[in-house]
C-alpha positions in Angstrom: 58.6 104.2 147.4 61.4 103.1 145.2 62.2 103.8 141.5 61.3 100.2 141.0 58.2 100.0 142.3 56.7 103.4 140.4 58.3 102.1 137.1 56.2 98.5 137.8 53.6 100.5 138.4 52.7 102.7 134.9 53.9 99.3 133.4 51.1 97.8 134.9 48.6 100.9 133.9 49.7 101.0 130.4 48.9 96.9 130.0 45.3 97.5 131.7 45.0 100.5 129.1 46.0 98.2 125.8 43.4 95.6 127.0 40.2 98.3 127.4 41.2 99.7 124.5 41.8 96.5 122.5 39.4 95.4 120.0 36.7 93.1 120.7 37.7 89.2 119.4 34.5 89.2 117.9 35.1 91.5 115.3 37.3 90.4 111.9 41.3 91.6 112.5 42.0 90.9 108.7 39.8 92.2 106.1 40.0 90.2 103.1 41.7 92.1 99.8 39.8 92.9 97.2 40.9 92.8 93.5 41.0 95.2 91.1 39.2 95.0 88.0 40.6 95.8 84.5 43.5 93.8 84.9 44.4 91.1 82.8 46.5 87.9 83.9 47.4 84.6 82.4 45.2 82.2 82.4 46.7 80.1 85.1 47.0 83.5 87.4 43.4 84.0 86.7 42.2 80.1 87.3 44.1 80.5 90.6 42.6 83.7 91.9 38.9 82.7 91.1 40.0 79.7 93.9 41.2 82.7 96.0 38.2 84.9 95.6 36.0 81.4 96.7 37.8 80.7 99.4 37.9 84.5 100.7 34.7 84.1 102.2 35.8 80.8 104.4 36.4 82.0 107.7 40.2 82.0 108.7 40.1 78.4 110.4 39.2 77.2 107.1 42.3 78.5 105.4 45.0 75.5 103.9 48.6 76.0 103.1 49.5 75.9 99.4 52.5 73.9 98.7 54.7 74.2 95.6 53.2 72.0 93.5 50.0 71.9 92.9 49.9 68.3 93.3 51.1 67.7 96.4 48.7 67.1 99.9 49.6 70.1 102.6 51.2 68.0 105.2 49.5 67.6 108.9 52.0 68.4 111.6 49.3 67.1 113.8 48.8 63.6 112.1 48.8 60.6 114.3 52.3 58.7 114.2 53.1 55.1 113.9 55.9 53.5 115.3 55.5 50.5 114.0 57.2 49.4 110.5 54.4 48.9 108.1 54.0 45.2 107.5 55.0 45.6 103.9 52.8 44.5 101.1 53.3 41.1 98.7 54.7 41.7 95.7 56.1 38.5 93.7 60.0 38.7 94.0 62.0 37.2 91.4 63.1 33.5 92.6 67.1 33.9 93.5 69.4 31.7 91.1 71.3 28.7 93.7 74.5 29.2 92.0 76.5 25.8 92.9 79.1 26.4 95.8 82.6 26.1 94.7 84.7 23.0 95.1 86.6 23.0 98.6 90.0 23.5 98.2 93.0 23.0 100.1 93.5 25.6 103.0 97.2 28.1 102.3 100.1 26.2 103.2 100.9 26.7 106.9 104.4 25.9 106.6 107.5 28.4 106.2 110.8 27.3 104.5 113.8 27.9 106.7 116.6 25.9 104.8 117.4 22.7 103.2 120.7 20.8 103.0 121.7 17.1 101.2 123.1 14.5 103.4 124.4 11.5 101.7 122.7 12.4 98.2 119.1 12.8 99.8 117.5 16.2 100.0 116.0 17.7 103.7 114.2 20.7 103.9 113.7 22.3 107.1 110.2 24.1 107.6 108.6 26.1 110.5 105.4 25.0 111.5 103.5 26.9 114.0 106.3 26.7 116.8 107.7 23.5 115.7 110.8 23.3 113.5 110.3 20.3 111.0 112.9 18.0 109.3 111.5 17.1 105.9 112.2 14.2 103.2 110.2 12.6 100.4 107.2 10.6 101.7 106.7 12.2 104.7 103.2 13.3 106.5 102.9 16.7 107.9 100.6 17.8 110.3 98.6 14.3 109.8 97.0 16.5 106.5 100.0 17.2 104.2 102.6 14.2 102.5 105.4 15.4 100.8 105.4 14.0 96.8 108.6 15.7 95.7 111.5 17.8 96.4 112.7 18.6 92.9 114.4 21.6 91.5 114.1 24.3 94.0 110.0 23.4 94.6 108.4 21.2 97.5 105.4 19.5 96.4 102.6 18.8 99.5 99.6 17.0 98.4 96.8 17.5 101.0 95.7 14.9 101.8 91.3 15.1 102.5 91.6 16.5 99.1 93.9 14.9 97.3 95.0 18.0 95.8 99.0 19.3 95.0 100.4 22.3 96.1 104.2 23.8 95.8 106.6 25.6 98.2 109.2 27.6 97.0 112.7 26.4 98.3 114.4 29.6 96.6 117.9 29.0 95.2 120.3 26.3 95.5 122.5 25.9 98.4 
């Protein structure tokens, strides 16, 4: 025989020993604690331990969990779970104020100013739109959306057109 197997062995005759010598299930393992007598205790102490001393003769099974507070529910790590959202209940909401959408306005101008020069006493203005290179004078249409009002004093003024509304480009200085 090997080391092993007589070392498996008296582990296996102490295990049978523990179990016949084991006490019977039957019998109570934990003893409830009795109180000593003569003491005095708040009044909250002593409301709590008169629960106690009922609920010592419950059988173990019968035993809760004390939370914190004495207010709250022990929880049941063996309740049934939902997985559904709870169809939440009616409660009368406020009605939501419409607040009137705001006027439409003109979209940013899409135009960038690359120069501007005078040829016979009329102003040009050259612009960049999208990948075009415009040539620009008063009275113009843009883009089949903008007209050009005015090119006064260092400022081009676009109305745009669906709107009607005026907006200003800024030449920058004089040539």
């Amino acid at each position: 025989m090997k080391r092993r197997h007589i070392v498996l062995g008296g582990l296996l005759w102490a295990t049978l020993a523990a179990v016949w010598f084991a006490p019977s299930p039957e019998k109570d393992i934990v003893a409830p604690q009795q109180r000593r007598s003569g003491t005095t205790a708040p009044a909250a102490v002593q409301a709590q331990a008169s629960k106690v001393s009922s609920a010592s003769d419950a059988s173990i099974g019968a035993l809760t969990f004390r939370l914190r507070d004495e207010g709250e529910t022990p929880a049941n790590p063996f309740a049934v779970m939902q997985w559904e959202m709870p169809v939440p209940k009616a409660v009368d909401k406020p009605v939501p104020v419409v607040e009137a959408p705001a006027p439409p306005q003109a979209p940013p101008l899409p135009f960038r100013v690359l120069g501007r020069y005078v040829e016979d006493g009329k102003d040009a203005v050259f612009l960049q739109y999208k990948d075009e290179n415009l040539v620009v004078r008063k009275g113009d249409v843009l883009a089949g959306q903008y007209k050009v009002e005015s090119l006064d004093s260092g400022q081009l003024t676009l109305v745009y057109l669906p709107l009607n509304e005026r907006q200003t480009l800024n030449l920058g200085a004089a040539n």
